[in-house]
N, C-alpha and C positions, 0 to 999 in steps of 0.2 A: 581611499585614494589620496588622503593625504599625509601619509607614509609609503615607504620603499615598498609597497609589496604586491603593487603591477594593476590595481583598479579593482572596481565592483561592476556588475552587472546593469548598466544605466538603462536595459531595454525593461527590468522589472517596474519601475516607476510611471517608466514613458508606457507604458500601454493602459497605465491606469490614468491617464490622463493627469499627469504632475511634472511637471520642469523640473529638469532635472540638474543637481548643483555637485558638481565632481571637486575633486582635487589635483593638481598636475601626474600623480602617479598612477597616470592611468597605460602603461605598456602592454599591460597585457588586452586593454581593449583599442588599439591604434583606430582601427578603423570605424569601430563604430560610434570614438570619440569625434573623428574628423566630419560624419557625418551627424553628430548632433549639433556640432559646432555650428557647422556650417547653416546647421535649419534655426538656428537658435532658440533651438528650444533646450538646447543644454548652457550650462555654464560651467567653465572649469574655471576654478578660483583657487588662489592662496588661502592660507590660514589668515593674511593679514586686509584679506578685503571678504571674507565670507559674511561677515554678519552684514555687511554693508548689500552684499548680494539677495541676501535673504529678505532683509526689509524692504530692499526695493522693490522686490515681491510680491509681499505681503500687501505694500502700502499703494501697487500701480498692479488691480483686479486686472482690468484690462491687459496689461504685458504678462502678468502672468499664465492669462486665460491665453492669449496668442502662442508661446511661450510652451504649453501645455498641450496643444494641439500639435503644434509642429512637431515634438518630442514625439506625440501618438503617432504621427504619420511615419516616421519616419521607422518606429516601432512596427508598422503595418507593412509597409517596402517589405521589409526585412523580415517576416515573419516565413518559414517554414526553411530556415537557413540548413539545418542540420538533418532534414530528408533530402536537402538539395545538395549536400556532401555527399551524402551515404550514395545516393543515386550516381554522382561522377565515380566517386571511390568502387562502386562495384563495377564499373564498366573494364579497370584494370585487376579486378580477381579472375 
């Protein structure tokens, strides 16, 4: 995600209970970006503030522990998203 080619998968981290550290190119996840955002258990960063992100991480157990949980939860909201498609999608076959 921090190259042009639309983001990764932030729920794989987040449901192992890990904060998750993105890059701005994330379009191809818009929403599930806005919602780590917003739980802060994500961080989207520059190339030019990551390391600084990391450490503060590392160096503050506590924010990361909080941090790591929100990311989980927010992993769990959202869990059974694509039998929840398939189910609307078959209503229109």
């Amino acid at each position: 995600s921090f190259v042009k080619i639309g983001g990764h998968n932030i729920l794989e981290p987040a449901t192992h209970k890990i904060p998750v550290i993105y890059g701005p190119y994330m379009y191809h996840q818009k929403e599930m970006t806005k919602l780590m955002n917003e739980s802060d258990g994500g961080f989207q960063v520059g190339v030019h503030n990551l390391a600084e992100t990391l450490l503060g991480l590392l160096k503050d157990e506590e924010r990361c522990r909080r941090a790591a949980e929100a990311a989980y939860q927010v992993a769990i909201r959202n869990r059974g998203s694509t039998h929840k498609t398939i189910e609307i999608i078959k209503k229109y076959l």
